[in-house]
N, C-alpha and C positions, 0 to 999 in steps of 0.2 A: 504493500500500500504506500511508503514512505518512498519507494522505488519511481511506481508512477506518479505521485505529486510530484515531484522534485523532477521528473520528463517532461511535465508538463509547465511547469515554473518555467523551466529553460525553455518550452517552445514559445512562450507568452514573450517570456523578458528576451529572447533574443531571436527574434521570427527568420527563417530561412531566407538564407540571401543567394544571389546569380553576380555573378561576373558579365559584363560587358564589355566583352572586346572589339574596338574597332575593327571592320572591316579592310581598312587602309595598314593596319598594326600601327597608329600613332599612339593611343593613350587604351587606359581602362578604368572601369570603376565597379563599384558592388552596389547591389540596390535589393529591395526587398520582393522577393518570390510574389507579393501578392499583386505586387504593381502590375505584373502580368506580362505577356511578352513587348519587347524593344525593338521598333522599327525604325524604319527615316522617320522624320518628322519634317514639317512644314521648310520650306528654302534648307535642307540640307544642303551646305556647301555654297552657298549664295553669297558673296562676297564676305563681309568681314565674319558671315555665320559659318565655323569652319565645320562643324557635324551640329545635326540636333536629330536627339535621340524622343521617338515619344513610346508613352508606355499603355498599353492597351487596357489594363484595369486601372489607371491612376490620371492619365490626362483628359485634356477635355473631351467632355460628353455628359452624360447625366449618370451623378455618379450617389449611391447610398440617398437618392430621391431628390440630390441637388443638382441645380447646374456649375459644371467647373468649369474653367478658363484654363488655358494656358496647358499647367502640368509636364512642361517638353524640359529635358537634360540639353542645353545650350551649350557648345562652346566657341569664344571669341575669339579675335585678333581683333588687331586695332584700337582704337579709344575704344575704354569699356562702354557698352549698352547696355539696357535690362530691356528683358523684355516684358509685355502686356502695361506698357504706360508707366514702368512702375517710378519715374521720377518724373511723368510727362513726354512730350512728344520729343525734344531733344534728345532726349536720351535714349530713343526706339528705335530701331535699325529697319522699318517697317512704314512707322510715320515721318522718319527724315528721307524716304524714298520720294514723296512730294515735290522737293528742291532738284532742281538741275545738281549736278555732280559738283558742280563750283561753287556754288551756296553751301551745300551739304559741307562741303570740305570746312568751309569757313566757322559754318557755326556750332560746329564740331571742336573746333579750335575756340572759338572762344568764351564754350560752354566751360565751368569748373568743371575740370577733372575728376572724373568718380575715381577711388580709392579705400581701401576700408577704412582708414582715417577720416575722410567726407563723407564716408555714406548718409550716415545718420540723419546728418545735416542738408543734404543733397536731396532726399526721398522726401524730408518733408517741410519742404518749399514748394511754392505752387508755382513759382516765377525764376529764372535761373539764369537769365540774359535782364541785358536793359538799352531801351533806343541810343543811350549815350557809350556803349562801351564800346571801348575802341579796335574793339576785335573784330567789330562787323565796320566798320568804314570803307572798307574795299563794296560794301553793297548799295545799293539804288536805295530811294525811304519807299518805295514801293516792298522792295525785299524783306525790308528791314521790317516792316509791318505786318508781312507774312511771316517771318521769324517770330515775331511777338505773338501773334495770335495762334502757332503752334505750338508754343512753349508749355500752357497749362492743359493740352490736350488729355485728355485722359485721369486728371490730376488735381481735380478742382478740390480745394478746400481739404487739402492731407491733412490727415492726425494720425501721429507714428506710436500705435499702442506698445511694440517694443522692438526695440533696434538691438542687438548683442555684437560685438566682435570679440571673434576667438583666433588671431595670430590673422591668416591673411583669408579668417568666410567669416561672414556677416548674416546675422540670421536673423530677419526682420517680420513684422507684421503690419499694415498700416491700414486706413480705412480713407477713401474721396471718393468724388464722384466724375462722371463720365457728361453727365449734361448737369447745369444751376438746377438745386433744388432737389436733384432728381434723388436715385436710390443710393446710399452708400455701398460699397463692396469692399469686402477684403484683401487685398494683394498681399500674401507672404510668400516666403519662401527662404533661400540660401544663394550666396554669391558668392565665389571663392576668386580672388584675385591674381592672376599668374603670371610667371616671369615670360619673356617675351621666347616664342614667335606666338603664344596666345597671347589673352589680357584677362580673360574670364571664365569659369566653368558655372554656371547655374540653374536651377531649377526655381520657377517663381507660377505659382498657383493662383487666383482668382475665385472667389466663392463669396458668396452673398453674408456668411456669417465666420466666424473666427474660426482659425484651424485648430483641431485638437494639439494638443500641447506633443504627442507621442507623433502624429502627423509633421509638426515642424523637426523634430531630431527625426525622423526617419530621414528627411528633404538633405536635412544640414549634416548628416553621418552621411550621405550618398554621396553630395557635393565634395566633402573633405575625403574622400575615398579614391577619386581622379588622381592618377598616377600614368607615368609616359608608359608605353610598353616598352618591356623587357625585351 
């Protein structure tokens, strides 16, 4: 009897994990058996998105009677992004598709730099450029006003229920909305920062109400678990 409690203690407290290995053999990580199987995901390999992994019982779709967002394993190059709005439209790899290539470049550059040191502070601010900074001068005030008005896309009115960093992942949860007035949503998830030719590994979720507390360490043990392959 003492035999099976204690099998089952340890199936509870440490739920069966998988390995995902790159198909290219660049990197790998672990992730939890229930997530379910790991495919491409949306713009695999799309310019600065170098793989996104999504997972058939954990990303978006309707998942335990809710709707979810997002839920894809990301990894970057280039200035970091997050993805599903999570700091606004500058910061999406998705919503700065809008701009010609030359804009983009620009206001890339004279956005603050995400870092795990910034994050916190980054995620929840609704506004993150300003018409006077002198990073966009090379642009038209036409541009420059399209720059402004996609800045808080996605991002209105943040409040960061809890932002953590542990060495270089940042494992947050936050609450804004999408249109004035409209419905709050949750954006959490895990962001792990890396030395270059990436800049980021992450997993970041969407759901109408708070993630369970076991839900975010599952995110943020998968994201700190990305290792080059061997």
């Amino acid at each position: 009897m003492r035999l099976t409690a204690a099998i089952l203690f340890a199936s509870v407290a440490f739920p069966q994990q998988r390995t995902y290995q790159d198909p290219e053999d660049r990197f790998q990580f672990d992730y939890p058996a229930s997530f379910g199987r790991a495919v491409r995901g949306a713009d695999d390999g799309f310019r600065d998105r170098v793989a996104v992994i999504r997972f058939s019982e954990f990303s978006s779709g309707f998942r335990d009677k809710r709707i979810v967002l997002g839920g894809e394993a990301v990894l970057t190059s280039g200035l970091p992004l997050l993805e599903l709005q999570a700091a606004g439209g500058l910061y999406n790899a998705l919503t700065l598709q809008i701009f010609p290539e030359n804009v983009s470049t620009v206001v890339r550059s004279a956005a603050p730099v995400l870092s795990a040191a910034s994050f916190c502070e980054i995620v929840g601010r609704e506004r993150h450029i300003h018409s006077t900074d002198l990073g966009l001068r090379s642009l038209t005030d036409q541009q420059i006003n399209a720059v402004l008005q996609v800045d808080p896309i996605g991002n209105l009115e943040p409040a960061v229920e809890r932002c953590r960093v542990d060495g270089d992942t940042v494992t947050f949860d936050k609450k804004s909305m999408t249109v004035p007035g409209g419905p709050r949503r949750h954006i959490h998830g895990a962001v792990r920062f890396l030395a270059s030719p990436y800049s980021t590994f992450q997993l970041i979720r969407g759901t109408g109400d708070a993630p369970a507390p076991d839900v975010l360490d599952q995110i943020t043990a998968l994201v700190k678990s990305w290792r080059p392959a061997k």
